[in-house]
Each structure stands twice: as structure tokens, then as C-alpha cells.
C-alpha positions in Angstrom: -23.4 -13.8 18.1 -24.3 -10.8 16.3 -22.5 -8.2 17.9 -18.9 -11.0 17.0 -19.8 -10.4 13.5 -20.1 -6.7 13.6 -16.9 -7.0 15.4 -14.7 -9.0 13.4 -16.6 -7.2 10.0 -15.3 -3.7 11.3 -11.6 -5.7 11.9 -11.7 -6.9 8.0 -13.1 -3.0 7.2 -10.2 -1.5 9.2 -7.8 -4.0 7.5 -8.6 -3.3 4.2 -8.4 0.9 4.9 -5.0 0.0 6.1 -3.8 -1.9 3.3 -5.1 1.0 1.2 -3.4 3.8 3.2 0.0 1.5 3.3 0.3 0.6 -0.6 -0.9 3.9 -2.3 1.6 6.1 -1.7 3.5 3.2 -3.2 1.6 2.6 -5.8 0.6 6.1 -7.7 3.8 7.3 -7.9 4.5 4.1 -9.3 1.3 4.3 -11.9 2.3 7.8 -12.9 6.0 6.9 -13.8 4.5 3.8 -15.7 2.7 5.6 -18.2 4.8 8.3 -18.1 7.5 5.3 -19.6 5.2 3.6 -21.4 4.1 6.6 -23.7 8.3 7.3 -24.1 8.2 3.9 -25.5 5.2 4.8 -27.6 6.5 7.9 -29.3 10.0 6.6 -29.4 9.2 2.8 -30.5 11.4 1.7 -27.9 11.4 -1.5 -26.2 13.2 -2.4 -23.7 11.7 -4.1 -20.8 14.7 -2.4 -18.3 13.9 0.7 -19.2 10.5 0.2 -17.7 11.8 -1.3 -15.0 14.7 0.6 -13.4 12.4 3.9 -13.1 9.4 2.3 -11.5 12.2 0.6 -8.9 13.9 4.0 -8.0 10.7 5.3 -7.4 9.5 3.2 -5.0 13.2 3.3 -3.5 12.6 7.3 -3.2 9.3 6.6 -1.8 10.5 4.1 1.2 12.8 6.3 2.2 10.7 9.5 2.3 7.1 7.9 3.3 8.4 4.2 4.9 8.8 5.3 8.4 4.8 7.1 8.1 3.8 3.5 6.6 4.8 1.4 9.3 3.6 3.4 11.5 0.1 3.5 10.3 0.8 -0.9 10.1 2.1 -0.8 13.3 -1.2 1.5 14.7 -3.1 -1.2 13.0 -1.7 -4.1 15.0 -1.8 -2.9 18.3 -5.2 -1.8 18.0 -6.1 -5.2 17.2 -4.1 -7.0 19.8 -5.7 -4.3 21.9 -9.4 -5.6 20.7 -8.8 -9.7 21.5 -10.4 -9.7 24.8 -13.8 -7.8 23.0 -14.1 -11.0 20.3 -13.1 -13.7 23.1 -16.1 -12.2 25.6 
């Protein structure tokens, strides 16, 4: 019974690393152009919602296509190592 636990605790671990490694190459280029627009709007006192948005979108349309095919392969890595570790939880 113990040795399932440490088993399916090391799948959550693994999961989790993933999920990291996929999102942040999303998400600090994202964080970086966020305050880099938010202190604009702070020095200019301007407010516009769209102009917060429409950077943060092209980034993460720049990053896709330069870092999406390295993402899905580290997700894809991810799933077939844990379709290949189904018969170690069911024995």
C-alpha cells in the first residue's frame, strides 16, 4: 500500500513540475510586459483597459509561436510517461 502512495505522490510531483515548465515561459514574459504597461499608465495617468490588454496578448502570441512546439513536447513527454507507468499502480 505504501509503495502506491509513493507512486502516485511522485505522479502529482511530476505533474506539478510540468505544469510549471509548460506555463512559465508563458507567464514571465507576460509579468514583465504587465508592469512594464502598468508603470506607462502610472507616469502617463493613462487608463485604458486595451492598452493593457493588446500587449500582454501579442506576447503570448510571440511566445506560442517561438516556445509552443518545446511546450507540448515537454506535455506530451509527460503523458506518455504516465500511460507508460499504469501497469506499476495496477500491480
Amino acid at each position: 500500500m505504501g509503495n502506491e502512495q509513493d507512486i502516485l505522490l511522485g505522479f502529482a510531483q511530476q505533474g506539478l513540475w510540468t505544469a510549471a515548465l509548460a506555463s512559465a515561459p508563458l507567464l514571465i514574459p507576460v509579468l514583465v510586459v504587465g508592469i512594464a504597461v502598468g508603470l506607462f499608465q502610472a507616469v502617463t495617468s493613462i487608463n485604458e483597459a486595451t492598452l493593457s490588454f493588446v500587449p500582454k496578448l501579442l506576447v503570448v502570441a510571440l511566445v506560442l509561436a517561438l516556445f509552443g512546439a518545446t511546450i507540448l513536447g515537454v506535455v506530451a513527454d509527460f503523458a506518455r510517461e504516465m500511460y507508460a507507468r499504469i501497469p506499476d499502480v495496477l500491480n
